[in-house]
SERONU-109409 format. One record per residue (C-alpha): residue number from 1; chain; x negated, y, z negated. Coordinates in steps of 0.1 Angstrom, whole numbers, plus 5000, padded with zeros to 4 digits. Layout:
<nodes>
- NUM_A_X_Y_Z
...
</nodes>
This chain:
<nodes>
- 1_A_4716_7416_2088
- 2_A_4712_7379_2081
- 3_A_4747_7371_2096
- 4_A_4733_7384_2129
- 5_A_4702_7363_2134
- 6_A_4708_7341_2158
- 7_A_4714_7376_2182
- 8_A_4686_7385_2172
- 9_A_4665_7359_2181
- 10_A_4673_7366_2216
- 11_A_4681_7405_2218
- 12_A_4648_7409_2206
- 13_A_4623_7400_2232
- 14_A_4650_7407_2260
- 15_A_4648_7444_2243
- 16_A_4613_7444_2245
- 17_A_4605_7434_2281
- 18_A_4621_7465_2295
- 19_A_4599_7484_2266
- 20_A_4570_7468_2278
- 21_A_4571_7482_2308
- 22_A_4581_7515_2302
- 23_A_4549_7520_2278
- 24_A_4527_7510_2305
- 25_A_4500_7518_2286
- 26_A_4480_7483_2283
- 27_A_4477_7485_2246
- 28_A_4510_7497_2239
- 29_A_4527_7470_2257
- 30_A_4509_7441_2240
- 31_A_4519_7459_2209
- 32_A_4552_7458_2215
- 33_A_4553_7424_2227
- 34_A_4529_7416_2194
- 35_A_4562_7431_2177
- 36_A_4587_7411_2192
- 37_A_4565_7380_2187
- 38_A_4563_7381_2156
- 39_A_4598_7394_2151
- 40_A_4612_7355_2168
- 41_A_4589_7338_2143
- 42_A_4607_7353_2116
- 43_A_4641_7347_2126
- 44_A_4635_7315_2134
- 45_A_4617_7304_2101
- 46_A_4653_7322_2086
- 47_A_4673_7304_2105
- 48_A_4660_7265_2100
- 49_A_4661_7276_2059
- 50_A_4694_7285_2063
- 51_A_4702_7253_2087
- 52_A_4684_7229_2062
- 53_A_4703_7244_2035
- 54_A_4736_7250_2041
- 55_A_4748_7230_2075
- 56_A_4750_7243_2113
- 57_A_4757_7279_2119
- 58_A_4780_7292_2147
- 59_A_4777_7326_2162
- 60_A_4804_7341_2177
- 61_A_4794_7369_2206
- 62_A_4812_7401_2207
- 63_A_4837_7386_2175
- 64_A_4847_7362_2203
- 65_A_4861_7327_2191
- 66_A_4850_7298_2209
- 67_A_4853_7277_2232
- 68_A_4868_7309_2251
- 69_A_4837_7333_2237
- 70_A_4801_7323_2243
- 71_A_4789_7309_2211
- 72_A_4755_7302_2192
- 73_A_4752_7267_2179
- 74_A_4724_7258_2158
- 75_A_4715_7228_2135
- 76_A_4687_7206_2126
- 77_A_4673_7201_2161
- 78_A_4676_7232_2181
- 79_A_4662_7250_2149
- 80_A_4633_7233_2147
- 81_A_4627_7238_2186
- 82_A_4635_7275_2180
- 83_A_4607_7278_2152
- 84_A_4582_7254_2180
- 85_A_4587_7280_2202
- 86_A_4586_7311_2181
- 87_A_4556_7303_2167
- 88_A_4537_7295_2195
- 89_A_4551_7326_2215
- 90_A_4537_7346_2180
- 91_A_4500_7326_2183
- 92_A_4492_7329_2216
- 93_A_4501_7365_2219
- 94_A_4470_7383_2201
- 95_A_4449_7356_2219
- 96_A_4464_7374_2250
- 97_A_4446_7406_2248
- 98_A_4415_7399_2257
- 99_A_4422_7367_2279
- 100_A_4441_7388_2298
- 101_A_4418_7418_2302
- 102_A_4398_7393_2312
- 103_A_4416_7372_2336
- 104_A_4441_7400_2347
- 105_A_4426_7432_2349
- 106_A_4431_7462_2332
- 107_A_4458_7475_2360
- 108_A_4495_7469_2354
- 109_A_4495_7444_2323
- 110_A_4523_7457_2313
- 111_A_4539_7435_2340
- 112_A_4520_7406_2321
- 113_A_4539_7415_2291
- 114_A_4571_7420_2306
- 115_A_4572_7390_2318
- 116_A_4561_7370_2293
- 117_A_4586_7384_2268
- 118_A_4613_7376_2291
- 119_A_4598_7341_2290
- 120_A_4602_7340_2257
- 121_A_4637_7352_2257
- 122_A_4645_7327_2280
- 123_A_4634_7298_2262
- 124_A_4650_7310_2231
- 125_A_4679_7316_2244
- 126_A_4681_7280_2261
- 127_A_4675_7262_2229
- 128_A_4700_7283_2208
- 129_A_4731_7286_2233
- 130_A_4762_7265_2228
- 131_A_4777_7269_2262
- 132_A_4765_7250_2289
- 133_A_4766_7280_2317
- 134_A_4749_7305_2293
- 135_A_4723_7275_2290
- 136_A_4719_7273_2330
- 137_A_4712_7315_2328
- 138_A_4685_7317_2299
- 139_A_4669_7286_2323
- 140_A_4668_7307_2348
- 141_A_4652_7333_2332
- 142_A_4626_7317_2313
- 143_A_4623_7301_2347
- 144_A_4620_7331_2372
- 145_A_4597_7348_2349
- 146_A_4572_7317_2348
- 147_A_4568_7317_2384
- 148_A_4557_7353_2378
- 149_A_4532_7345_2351
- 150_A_4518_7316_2371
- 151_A_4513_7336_2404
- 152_A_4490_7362_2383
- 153_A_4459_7335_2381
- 154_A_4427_7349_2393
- 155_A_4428_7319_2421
- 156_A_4444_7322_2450
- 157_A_4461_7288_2446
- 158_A_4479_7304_2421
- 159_A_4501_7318_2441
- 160_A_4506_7279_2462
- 161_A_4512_7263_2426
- 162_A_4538_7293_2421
- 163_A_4556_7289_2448
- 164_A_4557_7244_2446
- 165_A_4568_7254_2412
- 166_A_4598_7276_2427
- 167_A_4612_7252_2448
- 168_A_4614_7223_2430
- 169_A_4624_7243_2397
- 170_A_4651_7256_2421
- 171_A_4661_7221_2429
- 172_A_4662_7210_2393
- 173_A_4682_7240_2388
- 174_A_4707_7231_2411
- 175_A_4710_7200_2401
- 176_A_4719_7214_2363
- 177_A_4743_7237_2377
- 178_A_4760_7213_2398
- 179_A_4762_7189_2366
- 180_A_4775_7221_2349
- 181_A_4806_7225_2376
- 182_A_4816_7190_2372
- 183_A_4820_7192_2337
- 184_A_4840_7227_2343
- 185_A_4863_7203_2363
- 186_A_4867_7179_2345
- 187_A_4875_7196_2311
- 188_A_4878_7228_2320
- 189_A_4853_7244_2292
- 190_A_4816_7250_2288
- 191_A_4814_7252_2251
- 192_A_4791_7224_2246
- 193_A_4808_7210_2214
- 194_A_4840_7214_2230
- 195_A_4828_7198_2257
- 196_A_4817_7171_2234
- 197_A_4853_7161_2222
- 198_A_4867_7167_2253
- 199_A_4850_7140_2270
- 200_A_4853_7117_2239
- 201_A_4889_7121_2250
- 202_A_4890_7111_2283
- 203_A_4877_7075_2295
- 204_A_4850_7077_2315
- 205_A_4856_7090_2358
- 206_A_4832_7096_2393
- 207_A_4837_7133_2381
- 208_A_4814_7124_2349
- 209_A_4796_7098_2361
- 210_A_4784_7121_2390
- 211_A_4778_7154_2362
- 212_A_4762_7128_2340
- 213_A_4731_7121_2371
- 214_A_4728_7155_2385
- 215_A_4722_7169_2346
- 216_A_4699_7140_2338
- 217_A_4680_7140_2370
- 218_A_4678_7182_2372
- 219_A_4669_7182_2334
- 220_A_4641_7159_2342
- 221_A_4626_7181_2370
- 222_A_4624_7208_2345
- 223_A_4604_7185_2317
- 224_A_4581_7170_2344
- 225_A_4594_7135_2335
- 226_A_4574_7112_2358
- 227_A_4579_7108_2387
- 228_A_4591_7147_2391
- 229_A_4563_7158_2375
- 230_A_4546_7175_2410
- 231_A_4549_7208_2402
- 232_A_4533_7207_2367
- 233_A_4494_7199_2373
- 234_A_4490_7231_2394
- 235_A_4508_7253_2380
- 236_A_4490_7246_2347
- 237_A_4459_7244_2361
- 238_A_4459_7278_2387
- 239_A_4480_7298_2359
- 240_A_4464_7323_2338
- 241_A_4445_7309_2306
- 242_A_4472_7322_2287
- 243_A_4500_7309_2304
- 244_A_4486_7280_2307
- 245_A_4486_7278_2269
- 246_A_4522_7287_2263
- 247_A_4542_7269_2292
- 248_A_4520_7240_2283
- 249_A_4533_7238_2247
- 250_A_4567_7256_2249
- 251_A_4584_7252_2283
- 252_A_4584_7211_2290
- 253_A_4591_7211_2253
- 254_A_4625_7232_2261
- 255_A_4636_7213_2288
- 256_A_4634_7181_2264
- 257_A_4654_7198_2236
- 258_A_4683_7203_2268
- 259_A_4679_7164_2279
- 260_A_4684_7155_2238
- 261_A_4715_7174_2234
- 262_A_4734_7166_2269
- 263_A_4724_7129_2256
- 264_A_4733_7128_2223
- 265_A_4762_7154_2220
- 266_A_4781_7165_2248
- 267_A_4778_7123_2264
- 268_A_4777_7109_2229
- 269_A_4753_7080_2226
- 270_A_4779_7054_2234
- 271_A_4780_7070_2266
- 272_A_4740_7076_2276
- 273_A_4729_7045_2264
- 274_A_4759_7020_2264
- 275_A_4776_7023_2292
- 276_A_4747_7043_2315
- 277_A_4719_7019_2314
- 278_A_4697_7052_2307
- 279_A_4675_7040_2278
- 280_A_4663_7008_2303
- 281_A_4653_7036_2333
- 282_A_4636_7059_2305
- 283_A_4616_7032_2289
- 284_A_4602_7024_2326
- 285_A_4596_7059_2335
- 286_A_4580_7069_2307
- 287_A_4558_7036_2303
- 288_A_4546_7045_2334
- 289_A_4538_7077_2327
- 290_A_4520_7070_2299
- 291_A_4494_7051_2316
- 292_A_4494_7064_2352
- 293_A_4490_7098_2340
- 294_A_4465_7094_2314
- 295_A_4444_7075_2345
- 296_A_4446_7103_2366
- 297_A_4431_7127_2338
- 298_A_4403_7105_2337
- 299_A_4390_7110_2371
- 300_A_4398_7149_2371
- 301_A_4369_7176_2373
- 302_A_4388_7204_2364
- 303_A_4396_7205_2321
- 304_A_4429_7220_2330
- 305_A_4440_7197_2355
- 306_A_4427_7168_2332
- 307_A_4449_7185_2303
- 308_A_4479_7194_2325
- 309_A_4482_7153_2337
- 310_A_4475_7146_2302
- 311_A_4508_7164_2296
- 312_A_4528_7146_2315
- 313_A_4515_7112_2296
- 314_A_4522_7130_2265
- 315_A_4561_7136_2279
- 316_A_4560_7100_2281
- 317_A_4554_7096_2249
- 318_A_4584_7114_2236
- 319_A_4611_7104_2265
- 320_A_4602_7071_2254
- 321_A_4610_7076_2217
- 322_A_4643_7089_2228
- 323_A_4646_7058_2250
- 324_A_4648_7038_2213
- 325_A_4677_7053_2203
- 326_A_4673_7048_2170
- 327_A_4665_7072_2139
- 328_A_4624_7062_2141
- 329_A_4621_7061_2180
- 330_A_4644_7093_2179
- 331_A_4626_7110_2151
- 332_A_4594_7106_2170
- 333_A_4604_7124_2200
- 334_A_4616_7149_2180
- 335_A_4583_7149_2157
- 336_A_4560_7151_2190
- 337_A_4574_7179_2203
- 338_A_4559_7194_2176
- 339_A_4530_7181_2175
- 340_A_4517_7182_2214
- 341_A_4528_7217_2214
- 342_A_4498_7225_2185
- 343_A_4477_7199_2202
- 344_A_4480_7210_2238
- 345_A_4488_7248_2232
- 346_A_4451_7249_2209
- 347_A_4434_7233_2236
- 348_A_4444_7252_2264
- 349_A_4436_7281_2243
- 350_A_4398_7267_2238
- 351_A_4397_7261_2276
- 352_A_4408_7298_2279
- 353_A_4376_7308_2256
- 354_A_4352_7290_2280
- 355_A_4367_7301_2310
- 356_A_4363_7338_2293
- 357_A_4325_7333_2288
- 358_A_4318_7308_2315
- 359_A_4340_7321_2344
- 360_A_4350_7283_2352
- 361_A_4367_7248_2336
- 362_A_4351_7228_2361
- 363_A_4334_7199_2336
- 364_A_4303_7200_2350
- 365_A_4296_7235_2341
- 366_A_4302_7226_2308
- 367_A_4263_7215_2297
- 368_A_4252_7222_2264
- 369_A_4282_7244_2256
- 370_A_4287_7226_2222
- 371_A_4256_7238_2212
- 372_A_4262_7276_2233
- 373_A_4296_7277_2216
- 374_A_4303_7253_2187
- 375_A_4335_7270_2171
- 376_A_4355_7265_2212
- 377_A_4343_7231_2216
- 378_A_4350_7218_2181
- 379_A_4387_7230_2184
- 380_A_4388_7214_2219
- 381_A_4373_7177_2202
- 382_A_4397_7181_2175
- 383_A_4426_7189_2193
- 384_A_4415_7156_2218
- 385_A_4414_7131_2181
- 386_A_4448_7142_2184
- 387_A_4460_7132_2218
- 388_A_4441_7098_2208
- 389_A_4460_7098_2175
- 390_A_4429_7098_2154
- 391_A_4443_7089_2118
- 392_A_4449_7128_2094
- 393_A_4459_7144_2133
- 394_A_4494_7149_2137
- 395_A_4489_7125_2172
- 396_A_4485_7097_2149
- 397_A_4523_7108_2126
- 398_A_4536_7106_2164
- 399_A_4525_7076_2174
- 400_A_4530_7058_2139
- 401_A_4567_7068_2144
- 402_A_4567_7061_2178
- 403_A_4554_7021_2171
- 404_A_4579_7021_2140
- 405_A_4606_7030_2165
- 406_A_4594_7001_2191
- 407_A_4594_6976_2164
- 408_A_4626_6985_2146
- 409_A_4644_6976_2185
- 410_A_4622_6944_2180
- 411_A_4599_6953_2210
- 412_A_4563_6947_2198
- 413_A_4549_6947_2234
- 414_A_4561_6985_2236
- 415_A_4541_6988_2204
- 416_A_4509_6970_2221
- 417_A_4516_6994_2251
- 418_A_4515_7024_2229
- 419_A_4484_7015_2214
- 420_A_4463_7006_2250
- 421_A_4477_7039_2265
- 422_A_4463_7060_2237
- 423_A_4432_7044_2242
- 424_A_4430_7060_2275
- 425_A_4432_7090_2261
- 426_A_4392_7083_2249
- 427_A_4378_7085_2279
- 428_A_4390_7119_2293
- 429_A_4381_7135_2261
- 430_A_4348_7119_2259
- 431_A_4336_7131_2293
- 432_A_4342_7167_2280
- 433_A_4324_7156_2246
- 434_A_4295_7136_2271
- 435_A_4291_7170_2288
- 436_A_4291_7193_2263
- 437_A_4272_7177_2236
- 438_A_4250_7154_2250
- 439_A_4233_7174_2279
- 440_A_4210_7202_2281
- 441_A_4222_7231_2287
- 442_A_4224_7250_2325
- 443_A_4210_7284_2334
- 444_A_4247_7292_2332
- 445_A_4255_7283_2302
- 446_A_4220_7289_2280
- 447_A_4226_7326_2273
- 448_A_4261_7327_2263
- 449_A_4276_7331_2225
- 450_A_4313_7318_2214
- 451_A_4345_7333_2225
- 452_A_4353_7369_2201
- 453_A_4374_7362_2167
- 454_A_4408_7379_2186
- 455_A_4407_7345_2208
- 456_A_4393_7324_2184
- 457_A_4414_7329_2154
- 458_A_4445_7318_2169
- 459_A_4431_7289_2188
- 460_A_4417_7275_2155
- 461_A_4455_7286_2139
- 462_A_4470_7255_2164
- 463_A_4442_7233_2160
- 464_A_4442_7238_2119
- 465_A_4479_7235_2121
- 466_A_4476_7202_2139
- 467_A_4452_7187_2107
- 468_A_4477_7201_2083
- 469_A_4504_7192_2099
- 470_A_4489_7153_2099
- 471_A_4484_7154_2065
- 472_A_4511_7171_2050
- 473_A_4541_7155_2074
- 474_A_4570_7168_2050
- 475_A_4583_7195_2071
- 476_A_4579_7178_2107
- 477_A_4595_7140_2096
- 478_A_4620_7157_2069
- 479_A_4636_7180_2096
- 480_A_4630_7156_2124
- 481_A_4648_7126_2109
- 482_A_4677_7148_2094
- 483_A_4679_7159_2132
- 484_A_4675_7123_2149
- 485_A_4709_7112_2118
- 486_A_4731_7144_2130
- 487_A_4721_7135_2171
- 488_A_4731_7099_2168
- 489_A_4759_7102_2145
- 490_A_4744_7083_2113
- 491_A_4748_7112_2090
</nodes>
């Protein structure tokens, strides 16, 4: 069975969508997607031991040798994106009950489930594919189904941000697949590795100049890389609690993991930061982002509009390690993917619990709630010391890195940047602490208790993670330097 795991990581939840709905029964559906949940978090714990241990593995569909069968490539970095995503996928489901019950109704959840496992499918399947068309499908799936899940918030501006979100994530698509076709030309594979030497073969044409922008700039789209990030603030903040959650901390996170290994191994480094001037436009773009973002958050009533800009400064943050190129700035990147996705996954889930008790995110319905509910707010603060980068946060590993990275290129003004733009990251957090803790509390808010323990438990699991995780940084640096060696070719 072990030889087969990286099917299994997929076949799994794409199994278990068409179960869900079949069930129909409510219960029986989040069951099964509970299952299949937890199921991907096994696998892909398996598969990073076996990575770490004994090399990349290659999977060969149907027995079929590639670059002529579709094949399974994993090492150090898609591995570790695959356990990122697993794990959150396995959190955030038992969370989902209730939220959804809430949120939802009790009427067809199955389609929630359905959906959501397909979600997960999809983003598995994107970070564990070696061939660039199979890539473009698993997108589309993980894609197709989000616009679902989105357009099931209780708003009707759910169904607006769904739709924004369709067009432009049809755009980015496009983009992709166009890239995809040149490629096709050019060499006449798709096997990403074979792809790889390939173009290490062939010196360098329009044809791959031209794949080389519409990947980069589609690929972008998708990871809501300033200033594509449009669709991103509404469709986090009209999208179920839930959802909100899990795209937030698995789907921008994705979409990086693709950018990373068109960069580094199909291009080759030479390529995307030699002779394309890349790493000059990503270290604008994401300097930008840093601090334009992280302004807007400040002025925003709603806590999930205020996270979901927050988000897109926190992409910054890693496109800009990856602008380094080097095995610190690399590393980072790598190391905050991690990282925001316990951050920002545990505090969209303690938004989810207020929302829950207080049928709104707007801040000023917020009085006295740290009082009302002081397990939810704590996990919300804690997770904020870590978008500041509090020292013993896993924000602060990142940023460390990050600086390390900035200074080993011999730019200490990035440094200085990094530093200021984290400081912005104190006054959006403090409004929600200025709100909560320091004023009385509203008719609305004086007779509620803290969300139940099934919402609770695995909001405090992302937000505990994200302390031990800043203390104990052996798993997140070891397997995110080993991966930032193998993607620029230093060992």
């Amino acid at each position: 069975m072990t030889e087969h795991l990286a099917a299994l990581q997929v076949v799994i939840p794409l199994l278990c969508a068409p179960i869900c709905m079949l069930v129909r029964y409510r219960d029986w559906s989040w069951a099964v997607a509970l299952f299949g949940s937890w199921a991907c978090l096994g696998i892909s714990w398996l598969i990073l031991q076996q990575v770490m241990s004994g090399g990349i593995i290659s999977y060969h569909m149907g027995n079929w040798v590639p670059p002529l069968g579709i094949e399974y490539r994993i090492d150090e970095i898609n591995a570790f994106v695959l356990l990122i995503v697993s794990a959150i996928g396995a959190v955030v489901i038992p969370y989902a009950r209730e939220s959804v019950r809430a949120e939802f109704g009790v009427n067809r959840v199955y389609m929630f489930y359905t959906s959501y496992m397909l979600c997960l499918c999809g983003l598995l399947g994107v970070t564990i594919t070696g061939d660039a068309f199979n890539l473009f499908v698993f997108l589309e799936i993980s894609s197709l189904s989000s616009y679902v899940l989105i357009a099931m918030g209780k708003d009707r501006r759910a169904l607006t941000a769904a739709y924004q979100y369709l067009v432009l994530g049809t755009i980015g698509a496009t983009f992709i697949v166009i890239g995809i076709g040149l490629l096709y030309a050019e060499t006449g594979t798709l096997n990403m590795a074979d792809l790889a030497d390939r173009l290490a073969d062939k010196p360098l044409s329009r044809t791959i100049g031209a794949a080389f922008g519409f990947l980069i700039v589609g690929i972008s789209l998708k990871l809501a890389l300033f200033p594509l990030h449009l669709w991103l603030p509404n469709a986090y903040t009209y999208a179920p609690s839930v959802v909100s959650a899990f795209l937030a901390a698995t789907a921008t996170k994705v979409a990086i993991y693709v950018l990373l290994r068109f960069l580094f191994t199909v291009f080759d480094v030479k390529l995307s930061f030699g002779v394309m001037p890349l790493d000059s436009i990503l270290l604008v773009l994401s300097i930008i982002a840093m601090f334009v973002a992280s302004v807007v958050a400040i002025f925003q009533p709603n806590i999930k509009r205020m996270l979901a800009y927050s988000s897109v400064a926190q992409v910054g943050y890693i496109i800009l390690g990856i602008s380094f190129a080097n095995v610190n700035g690399l590393a980072a990147g790598i190391i905050h993917l991690f990282n925001h996705a316990l951050i920002k996954g545990g505090m969209f889930l303690a938004i989810g619990c207020v929302f829950y008790r207080v049928a709104s995110v707007n801040i000023d319905n917020l009085a006295g709630l740290g009082r009302r509910m002081p397990l939810t707010m704590a996990a919300f603060v804690i997770g904020g010391l870590g978008l500041i980068g509090v020292p013993l946060t896993v924000g602060f590993v990142s940023k460390w890195y990050l600086i390390v990275g900035a200074l080993d290129r011999g730019w200490w003004w990035v440094a200085v940047l990094i530093l200021l733009s984290s400081l912005l990251a104190v006054f959006y957090v403090w409004r929600v602490v200025e709100v909560a803790y320091l004023r009385p509390s509203s008719d609305k808010t004086a007779n509620i208790d803290d969300a139940p323990p099934s919402m609770l438990i695995p909001t405090w699991i992302l937000i505990g993670a994200s302390i031990y995780f800043g203390i104990n940084t052996e798993l997140t640096v070891g397997v995110a330097k080993q991966a930032a060696r193998h993607l620029l070719g230093a060992g």
